[in-house]
N, C-alpha and C positions, 0 to 999 in steps of 0.2 A: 620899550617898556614891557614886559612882561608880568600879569596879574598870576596869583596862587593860584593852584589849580581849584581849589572851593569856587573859588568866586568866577574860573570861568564856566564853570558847573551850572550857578547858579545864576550867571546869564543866558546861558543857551538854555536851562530851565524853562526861564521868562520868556525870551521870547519866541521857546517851540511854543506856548501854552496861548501867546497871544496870535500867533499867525493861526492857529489851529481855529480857534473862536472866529479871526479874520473870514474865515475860509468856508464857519459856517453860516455866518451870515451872511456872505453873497450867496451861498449854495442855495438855503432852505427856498428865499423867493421863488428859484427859477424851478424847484420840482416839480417835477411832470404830474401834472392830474387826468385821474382817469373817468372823474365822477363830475356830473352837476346837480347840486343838489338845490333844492327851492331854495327863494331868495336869491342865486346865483345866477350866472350865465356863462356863457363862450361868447367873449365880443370877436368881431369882424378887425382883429389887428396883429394879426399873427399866431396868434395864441391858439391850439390844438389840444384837443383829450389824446393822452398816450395810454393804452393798457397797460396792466400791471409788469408783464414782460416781455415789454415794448415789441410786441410783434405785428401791431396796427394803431393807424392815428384817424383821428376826424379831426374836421376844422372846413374853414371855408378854402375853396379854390375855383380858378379858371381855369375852362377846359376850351369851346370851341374861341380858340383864336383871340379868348379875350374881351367878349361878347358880352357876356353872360357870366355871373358868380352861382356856386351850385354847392349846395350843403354835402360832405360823403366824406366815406371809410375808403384810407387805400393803407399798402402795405408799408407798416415805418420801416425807413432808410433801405428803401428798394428802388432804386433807380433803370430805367425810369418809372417813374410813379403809376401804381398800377389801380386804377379807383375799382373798391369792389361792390361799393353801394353807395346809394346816392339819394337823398330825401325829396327832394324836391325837383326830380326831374319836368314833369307836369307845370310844374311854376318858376321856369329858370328866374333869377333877379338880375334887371339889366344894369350893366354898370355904368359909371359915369363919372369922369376925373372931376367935373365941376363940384358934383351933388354926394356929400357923405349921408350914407342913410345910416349910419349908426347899426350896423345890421350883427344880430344875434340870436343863440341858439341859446332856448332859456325853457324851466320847469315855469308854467301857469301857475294860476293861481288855483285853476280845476283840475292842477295834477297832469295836466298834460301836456309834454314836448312840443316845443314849435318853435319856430324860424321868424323872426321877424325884424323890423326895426321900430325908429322911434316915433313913425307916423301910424305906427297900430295897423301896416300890411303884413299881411299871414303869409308866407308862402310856403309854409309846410306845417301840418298841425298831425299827433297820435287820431284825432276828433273821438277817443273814447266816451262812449254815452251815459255811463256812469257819471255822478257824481264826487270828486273826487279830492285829496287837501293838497296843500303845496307842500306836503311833507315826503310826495313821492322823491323817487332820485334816477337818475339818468349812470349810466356805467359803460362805459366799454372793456369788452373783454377780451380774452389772449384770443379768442377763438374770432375775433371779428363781429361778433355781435354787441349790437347795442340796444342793453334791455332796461324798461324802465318799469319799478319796483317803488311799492309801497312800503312804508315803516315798518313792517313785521317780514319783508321781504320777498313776498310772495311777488312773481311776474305779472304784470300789465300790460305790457307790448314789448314786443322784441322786434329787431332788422331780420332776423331768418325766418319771420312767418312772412316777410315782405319784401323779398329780397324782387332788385332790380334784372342787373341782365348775368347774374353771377351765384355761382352755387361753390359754397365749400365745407372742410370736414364739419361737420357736426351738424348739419341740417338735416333734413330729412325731405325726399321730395313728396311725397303724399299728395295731396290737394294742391302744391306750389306751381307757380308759371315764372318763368324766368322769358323776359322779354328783351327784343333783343332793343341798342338802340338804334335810331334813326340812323346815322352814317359813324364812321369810325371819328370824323371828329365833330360831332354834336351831341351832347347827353340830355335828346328828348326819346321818349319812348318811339320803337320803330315796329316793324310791321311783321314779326316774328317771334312766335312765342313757343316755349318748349315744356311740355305738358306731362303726366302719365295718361294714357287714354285707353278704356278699356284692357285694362294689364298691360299693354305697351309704352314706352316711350314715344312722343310723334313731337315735330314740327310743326305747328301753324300756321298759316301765312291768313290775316287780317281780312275777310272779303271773301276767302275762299272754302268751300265746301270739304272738301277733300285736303287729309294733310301732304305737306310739303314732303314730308318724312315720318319714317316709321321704324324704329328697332327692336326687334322683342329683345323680351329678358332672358339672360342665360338658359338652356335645358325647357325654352316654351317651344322653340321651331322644330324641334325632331332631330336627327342627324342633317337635315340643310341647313347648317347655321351660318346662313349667306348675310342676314340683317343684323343679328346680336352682337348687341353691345359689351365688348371688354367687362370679364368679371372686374377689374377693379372698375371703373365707370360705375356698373350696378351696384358697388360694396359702397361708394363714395356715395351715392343717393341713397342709400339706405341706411348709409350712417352705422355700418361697418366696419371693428375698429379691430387692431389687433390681438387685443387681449380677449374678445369677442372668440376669434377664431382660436385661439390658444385654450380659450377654457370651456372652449366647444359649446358657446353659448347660439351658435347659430345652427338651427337645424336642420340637418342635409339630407333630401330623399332620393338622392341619386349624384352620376356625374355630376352636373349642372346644374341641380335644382338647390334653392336655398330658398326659408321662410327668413324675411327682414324681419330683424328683431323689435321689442319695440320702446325705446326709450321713452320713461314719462315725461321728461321733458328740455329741454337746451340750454337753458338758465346757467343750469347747476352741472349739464355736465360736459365734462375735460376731455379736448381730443389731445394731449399732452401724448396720449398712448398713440395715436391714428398713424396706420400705414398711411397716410398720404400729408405730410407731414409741413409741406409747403405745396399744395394742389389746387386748382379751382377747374371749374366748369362754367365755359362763355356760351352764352345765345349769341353769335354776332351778328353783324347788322348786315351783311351777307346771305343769313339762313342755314348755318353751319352751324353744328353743336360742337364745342372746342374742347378738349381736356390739357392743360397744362400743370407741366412740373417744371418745377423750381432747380436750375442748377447751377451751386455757387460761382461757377468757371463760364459756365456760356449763357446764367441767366434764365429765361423761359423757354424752354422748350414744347412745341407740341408733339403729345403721342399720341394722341385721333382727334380724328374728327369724320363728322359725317352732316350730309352727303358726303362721299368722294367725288364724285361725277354728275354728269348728268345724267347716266343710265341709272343713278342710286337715289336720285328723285323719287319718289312713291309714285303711281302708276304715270308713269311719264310718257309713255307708249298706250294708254289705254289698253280696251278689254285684249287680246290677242296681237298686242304690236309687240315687234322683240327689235331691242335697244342694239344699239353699238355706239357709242362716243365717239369711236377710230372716222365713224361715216361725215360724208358731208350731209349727207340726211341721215339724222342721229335715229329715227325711227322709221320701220319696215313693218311690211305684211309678210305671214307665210304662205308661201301655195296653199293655194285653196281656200285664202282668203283674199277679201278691198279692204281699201278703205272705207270707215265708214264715219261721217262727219255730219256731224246732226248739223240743221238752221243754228244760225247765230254762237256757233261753236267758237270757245274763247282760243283753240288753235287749231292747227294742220290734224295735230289727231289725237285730240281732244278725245272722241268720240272712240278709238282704235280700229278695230280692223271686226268686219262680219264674213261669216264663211258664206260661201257662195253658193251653199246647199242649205238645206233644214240640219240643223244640230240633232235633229233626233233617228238618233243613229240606230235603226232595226232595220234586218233583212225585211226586202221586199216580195212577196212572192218568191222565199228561196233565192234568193240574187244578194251577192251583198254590195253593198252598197258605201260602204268606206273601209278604208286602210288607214295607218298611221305611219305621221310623222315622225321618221327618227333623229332628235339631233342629239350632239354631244355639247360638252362643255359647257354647259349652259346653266346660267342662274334664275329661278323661279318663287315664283309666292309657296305660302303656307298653304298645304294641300289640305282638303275635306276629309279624308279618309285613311286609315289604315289598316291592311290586312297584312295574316301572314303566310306565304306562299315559299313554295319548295326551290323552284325554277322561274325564270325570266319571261318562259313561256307560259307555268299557268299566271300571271301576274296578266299577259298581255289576254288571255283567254276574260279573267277576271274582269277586265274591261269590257272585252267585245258583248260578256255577258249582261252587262249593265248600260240601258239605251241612254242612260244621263251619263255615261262618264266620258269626258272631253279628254284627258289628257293620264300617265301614268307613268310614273318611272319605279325602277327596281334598284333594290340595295344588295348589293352580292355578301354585304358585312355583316348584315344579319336576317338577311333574306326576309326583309319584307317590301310590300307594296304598296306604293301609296298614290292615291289616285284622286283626281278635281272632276267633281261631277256639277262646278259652276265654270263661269270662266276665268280666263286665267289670268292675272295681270304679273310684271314687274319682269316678264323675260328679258334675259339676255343673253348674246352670243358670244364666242369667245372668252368666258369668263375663268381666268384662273382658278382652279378647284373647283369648276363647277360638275355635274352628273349629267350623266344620259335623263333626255324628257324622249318622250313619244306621245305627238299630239292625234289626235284624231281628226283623221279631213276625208270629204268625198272622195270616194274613186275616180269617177269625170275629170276634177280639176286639179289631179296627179298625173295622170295619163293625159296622152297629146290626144284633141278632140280631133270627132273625123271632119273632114270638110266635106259641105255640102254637095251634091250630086251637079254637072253644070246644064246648061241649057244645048242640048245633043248637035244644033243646028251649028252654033259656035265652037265649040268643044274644039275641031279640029283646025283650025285657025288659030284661035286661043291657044293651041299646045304649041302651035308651028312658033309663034311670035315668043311664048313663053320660052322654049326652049334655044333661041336664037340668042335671046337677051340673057339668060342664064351660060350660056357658054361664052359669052364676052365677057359678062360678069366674071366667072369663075377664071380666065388667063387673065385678065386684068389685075386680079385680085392675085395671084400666084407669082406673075413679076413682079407687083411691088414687094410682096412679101420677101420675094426672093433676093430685091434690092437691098431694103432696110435688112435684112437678114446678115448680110454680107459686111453692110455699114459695123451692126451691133458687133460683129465677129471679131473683127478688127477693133473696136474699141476698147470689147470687154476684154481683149487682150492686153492691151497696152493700161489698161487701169489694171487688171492683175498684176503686170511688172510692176508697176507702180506701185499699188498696195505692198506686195511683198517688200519692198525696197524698203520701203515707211516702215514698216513692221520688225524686219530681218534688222536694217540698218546699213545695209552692205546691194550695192548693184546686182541683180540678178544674176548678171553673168559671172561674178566672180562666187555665188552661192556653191554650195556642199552641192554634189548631184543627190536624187533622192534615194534614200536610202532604201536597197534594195528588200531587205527586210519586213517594210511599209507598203512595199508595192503591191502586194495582195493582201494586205491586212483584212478588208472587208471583202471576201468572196462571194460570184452571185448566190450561193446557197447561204450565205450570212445575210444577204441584205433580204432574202425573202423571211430569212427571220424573226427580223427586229421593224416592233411595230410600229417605232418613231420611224420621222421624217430625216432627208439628208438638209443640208442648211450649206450653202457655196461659202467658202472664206470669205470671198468679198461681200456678202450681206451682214456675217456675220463683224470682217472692219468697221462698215458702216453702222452698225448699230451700238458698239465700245468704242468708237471716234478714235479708231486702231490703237483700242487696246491703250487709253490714253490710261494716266494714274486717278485722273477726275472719276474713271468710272468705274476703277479697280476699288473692290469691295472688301479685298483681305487676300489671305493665301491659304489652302488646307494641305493636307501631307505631298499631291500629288502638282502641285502650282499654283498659279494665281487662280483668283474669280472675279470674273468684272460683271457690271450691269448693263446688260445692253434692251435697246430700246428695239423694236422690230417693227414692220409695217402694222397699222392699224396699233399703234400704241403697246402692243405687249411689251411687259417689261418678261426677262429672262433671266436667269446666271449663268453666266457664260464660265466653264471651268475650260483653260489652257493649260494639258497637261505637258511641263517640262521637260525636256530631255535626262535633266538628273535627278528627276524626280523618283526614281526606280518603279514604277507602274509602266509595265512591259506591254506586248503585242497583245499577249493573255488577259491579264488585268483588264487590260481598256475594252477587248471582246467580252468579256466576261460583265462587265460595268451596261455596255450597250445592249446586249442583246436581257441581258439579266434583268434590269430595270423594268425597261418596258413591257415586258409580263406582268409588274407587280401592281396591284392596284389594290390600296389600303390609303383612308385619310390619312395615317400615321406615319409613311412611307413618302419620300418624295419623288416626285413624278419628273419622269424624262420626257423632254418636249421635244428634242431633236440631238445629231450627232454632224461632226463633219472631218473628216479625213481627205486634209488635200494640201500640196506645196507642202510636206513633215512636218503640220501641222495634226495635231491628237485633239480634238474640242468638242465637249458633252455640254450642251443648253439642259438646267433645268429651269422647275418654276418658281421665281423668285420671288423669295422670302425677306419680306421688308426690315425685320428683328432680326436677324442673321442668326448666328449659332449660341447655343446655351452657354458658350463660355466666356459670351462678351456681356451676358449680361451678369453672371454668378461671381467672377470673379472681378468687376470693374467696384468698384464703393459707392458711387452714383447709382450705375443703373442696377444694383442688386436691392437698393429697396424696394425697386418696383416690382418683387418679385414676392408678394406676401406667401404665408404657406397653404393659402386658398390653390395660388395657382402654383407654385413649386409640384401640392400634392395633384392636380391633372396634369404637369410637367410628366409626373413619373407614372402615373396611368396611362398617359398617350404613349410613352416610350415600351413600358409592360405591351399594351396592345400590338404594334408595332412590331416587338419580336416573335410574340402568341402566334401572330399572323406569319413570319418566316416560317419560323418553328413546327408550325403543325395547321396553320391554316389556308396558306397556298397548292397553288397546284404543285410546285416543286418546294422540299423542304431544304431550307437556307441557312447556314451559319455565316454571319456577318464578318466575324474576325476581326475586328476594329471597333467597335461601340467602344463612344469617347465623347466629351462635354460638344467638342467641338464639331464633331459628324451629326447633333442634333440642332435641327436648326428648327426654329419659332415663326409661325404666321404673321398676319398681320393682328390675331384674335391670339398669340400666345401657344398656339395649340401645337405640341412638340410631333417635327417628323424625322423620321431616321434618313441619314443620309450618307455619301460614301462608300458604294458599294463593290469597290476596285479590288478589293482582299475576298470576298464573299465565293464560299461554298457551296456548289449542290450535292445534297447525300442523296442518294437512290434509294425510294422506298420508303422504307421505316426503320433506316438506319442513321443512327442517331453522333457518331462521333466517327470519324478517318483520324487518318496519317499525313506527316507530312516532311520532305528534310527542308522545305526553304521557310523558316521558322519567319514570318511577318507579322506586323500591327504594330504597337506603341505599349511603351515599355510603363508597366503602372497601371494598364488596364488586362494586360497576358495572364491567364490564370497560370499558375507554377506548372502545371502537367505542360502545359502549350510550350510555354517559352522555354521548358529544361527537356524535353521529351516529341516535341512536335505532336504530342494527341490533340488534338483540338477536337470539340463536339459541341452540343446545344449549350453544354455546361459553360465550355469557354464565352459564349452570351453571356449568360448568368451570372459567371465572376465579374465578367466589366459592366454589367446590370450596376452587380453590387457597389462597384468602385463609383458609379456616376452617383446614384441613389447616394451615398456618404457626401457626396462633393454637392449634391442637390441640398442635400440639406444642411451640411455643415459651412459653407460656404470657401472653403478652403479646395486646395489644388489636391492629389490623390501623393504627388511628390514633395509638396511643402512639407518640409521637415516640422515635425511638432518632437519638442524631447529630444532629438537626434533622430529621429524616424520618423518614416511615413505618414500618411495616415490610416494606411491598414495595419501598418503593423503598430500604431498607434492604440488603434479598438483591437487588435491582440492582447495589446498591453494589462488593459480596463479589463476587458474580457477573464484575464488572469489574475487581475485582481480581486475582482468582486469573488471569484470561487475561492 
């Protein structure tokens, strides 16, 4: 039976029009609320406030084990559920299958927010002392706060002036503490707190005098910015936002100094704009301050945190003890200091270390009476003083002149001195990036003391027996050695076959003989050269667990880079240069002996070399953010690159050539500057790397020749790549190509239009004229 087509019209009319009404009334009940207004509530049965776009919920939940119900804010449809606040940690509500307490989140009658149920127990009240009607309202918003406002809408209490153990955009830290909690799975308040303290960021631990931790804020510590907290970190607490930086509302008195702006208040306003767009910051219940970012693919990520270690403790070693984590006893004296451990000291060294002489350091009768310690590498507190001095020497002069000054180190980048005329806490040895210190200690307990004069009667009996027993000693000692010697000899052989075999993939014996070419690669007038260390292949197997892919870190022009671990915990990059890598004899001499002259923050530093079994392997120091182009050109991690730090991106790199260019003792053309040769600290802070193609011009000669035309095709200035001139200029063209890709976020070869991107800004360039 087929109906006219009107009338099938005019039932599908009908009943689009009724399922549509169907659809709206089952919908309207279940819309998500974001408000409680008086007279209302949040009962304990499922039911949640959603923000307007739905980017957080409140409602009731179980956290430890099911224990305990707990009023709090986590993130909607983020699994697993992440609580970012929590009302009533102080009063968790015990539950109970038997007993319904009726429990809800309700506007008073005095206007004020509380928790309760239907036997009139509180466990969470605003207690505002005002007077106040049930006409106030309760709201949640996109930003995760939950503020309660009176009829005319002005704020009353908010979750960001009272936040638990979590900080995010749009807060402000000022007067705030972020506590951490009890254990990772119970949400009672625990025994760490994270404060600002006299201008610093610091840790607390509950009981104790001194903090747990301490970070200053960007451009406070001078050039040692061994403690400072990631500019984003500081931009997030200061509530920081993009369009801040863009409309230049924040204002900058140097590198690293910024005044936090100051918003009037958090209510009203939207981090819709905010570089940190899904971010928070944990106090955990460890003692760790956490930063995490949000990523769709793997979820939470963290990108700091602090402490790292134990040596990053705040003064963990006391006055003059220097740290190493690698130790079994994590704290040490210097020569010419003890220990020194007061009664009822809460540990081992507690107290630190006292010199074994009077600190007050003035010739005696014309006699002097101390020298200084010099070490390197090393990481130190915020010094007392600073001058500015020509040479190293008068820096050290400047000390001996001054009877209070304990310790002194020099900056060769801009030649000043900076010197501690108290004492000195937070040393460490070994520290990746760290400077030369030179402590100040007696002469006596540097130098071997005399021994005493003996008793003339024994004297020669005493020498007879001395020396009897000393000469047993000493062949006793020389055959074992000579045994285990022999032992070692033989093993470390057969682990080398072995290693190689592991590595190579092929038995030793049927290997390439060594290529003759290699065989004097490093001669003894090169190795008195180069002022890195040699590193044996086999320590270097052992620390890339040969060279496994677990440890391999990426590849750059000339072969792989793995991470290898080394004695006493240093981490390293281990660069493996390939056979077809085309980085010749020259190159890799030039790489070795080159580097290790250079000493510039901006520069990365060469920690060791090793040439052995046709093996080519440069160790530098490793860099936890690897190279600028994993972060510029990835879609993730290019947000985390606001143009606070893009723009020291490109002043650290500026620096960095300033200093080949005309600030070294040899002037340098790099010939390869490219996203990827710049590689990022664990602070962000760009260093140049890659220095296998690299130039010395003689003098104050500014551009050579060349016919073997190298680098990478997009960074070669036209004169280089069509003519072989290269000079300071050919830097400056691939300056220029990074600088465009710093900031545009795009490759220098992605085609825009059918072209480049230089010849892209040609284009523009021609049109605008």
């Amino acid at each position: 039976m087929y109906l006219p087509l009107s009338v099938n019209r005019n039932i599908v009319h009908r009943y689009s029009s009724m399922l549509l009404f169907a659809v709206l009334v089952i919908l309207c009940p279940c819309d998500a609320r974001n408000t409680i207004n008086g007279g209302s509530m949040l009962v304990d049965n499922g039911e949640t406030l959603i923000s307007a776009g739905e980017k957080f919920e409140m409602g009731f939940f179980f956290y430890d084990g099911g224990l305990n119900k707990y009023v709090g804010i986590w993130y909607y449809n983020l699994s697993p559920r992440t609580v970012v606040w929590v009302a009533n940690l102080d009063m968790p509500i015990p539950y109970s299958r038997e007993k319904n307490e009726d429990l809800s989140v309700v506007v008073a009658k005095d206007g004020n927010l509380k928790v309760g149920n239907s036997s009139a127990c509180s466990y969470f009240s605003t207690r505002l002392d005002v007077v106040l009607s049930s006409n106030s309202t309760v709201k949640l918003l996109d930003t995760g706060n939950l503020v309660l406002v009176d009829k005319s809408g002005a704020t009353l209490w908010q979750s960001f002036q009272n936040p638990t153990d979590t900080f995010l955009p749009g807060m402000k830290m000022e007067s705030l503490e972020l506590t951490s909690w009890e254990e990772s799975g119970s949400a009672i308040n625990g025994k760490y707190r994270f404060k600002l303290d006299d201008g610093d960021y610091a840790i607390h631990e509950t009981g104790v005098d001194s903090p747990h931790w301490k970070g200053s804020v960007r451009g406070t510590s001078g050039p040692f910015r061994f403690s400072e907290m990631p500019s984003y970190v500081t931009y997030l607490l200061s509530n920081i936002t993009e369009n801040d930086i863009v409309n230049n509302s924040v204002e900058v008195t140097g590198k690293f100094n910024y005044k936090p702006i100051d918003f009037s208040g958090y209510a009203n306003h939207s981090v819709q704009n905010s570089i940190f767009k899904t971010t928070r910051l944990l106090m955990n219940s460890s003692g760790e301050i956490q930063f995490y970012f949000w990523d769709e693919e793997s979820g939470w990520s963290l990108i700091w945190s602090a402490p790292k270690d134990t040596c990053d403790v705040y003064r963990n070693c006391g006055k003059f003890g220097i740290c190493n984590s690698s130790n079994v006893s994590v704290c040490k004296c210097l020569p010419g200091f003890e220990q020194d451990t007061p009664e009822n000291s809460g540990g081992e060294f507690s107290g630190g270390c006292k010199s074994k002489m009077s600190r007050n350091f003035c010739k005696e009768d014309n006699v002097q009476v101390d020298t200084f310690l010099h070490l390197s590498s090393m990481k130190f507190g915020r010094a007392d003083q600073l001058n500015r001095t020509n040479t190293s020497e008068d820096c050290t002069r400047l000390c001996q002149g001054n009877c209070h000054c304990q310790a002194y180190t020099y900056s060769y980048e801009n030649s000043r001195c900076w010197i501690w005329l108290s004492n000195l806490y937070n040393l460490q040895e070994n520290y990746t990036g760290g400077y030369n210190l030179s402590i100040r200690v007696g002469v006596p307990h540097i130098e071997n003391a005399p021994q005493g004069p003996l008793n003339p009667k024994m004297a020669t009996s005493r020498n007879q027996s001395a020396l009897v027993i000393s000469i047993s000693l000493i062949l006793g000692v020389i055959i074992l050695c000579g045994t285990f010697y022999i032992i070692y000899l033989n093993k470390r052989a057969a682990r080398s076959k072995e290693a190689r075999e592991i590595v190579l993939g092929m038995p030793v014996e049927y290997l390439p003989h060594r290529d003759s070419s290699d065989e004097d690669l490093i001669t003894e007038d090169d190795k008195k050269r180069i002022d890195v260390p040699f590193f044996s292949l086999n320590s270097i197997l052992v620390a890339t667990e040969n060279f496994s892919n677990a440890a391999k870190l990426g590849r750059d022009g000339f072969g792989p880079v793995y991470k290898g671990k080394f004695l006493g915990g240093t981490y390293m990059a281990v660069k493996r240069l390939s056979s077809q890598s085309g980085q010749g004899v020259e190159e890799f001499k030039t790489e070795v002996m080159l580097i290790a002259k250079l000493q510039h923050r901006n520069l990365v530093r060469l920690l060791g070399y090793c040439v052995e079994a046709n093996e080519k392997i440069l160790l530098y120091e490793y860099m936890p953010n690897k190279s600028l182009d994993t972060f510029l050109f990835d879609h993730a991690s290019c947000q985390l690159l606001d143009w606070r730090i893009r723009f020291e991106i490109i002043l650290g790199i500026a620096r960095g050539l300033l200093y080949l260019h005309q600030d070294s003792r040899l002037r340098i053309i790099h010939r390869d500057l490219k996203t990827s040769n710049i590689l990022l600290d664990e602070e962000m802070n760009a260093k140049i790397s890659d220095f296998g193609l690299a130039r010395i011009v003689e003098g104050k000669t500014t551009e050579a020749n060349t016919n073997k035309v190298v680098g990478t095709y997009g960074y070669m200035s036209p004169e280089y790549a069509l003519e072989g001139l290269f000079s300071i200029k050919s830097d400056v063209f691939a300056f220029g190509v990074v600088l465009l890709e710093i900031i545009s976020g795009k490759r220098n070869m992605e085609l825009i239009e059918d072209v480049n991107l230089t010849g892209y800004l040609d284009m523009e360039t021609v049109d605008e004229r």
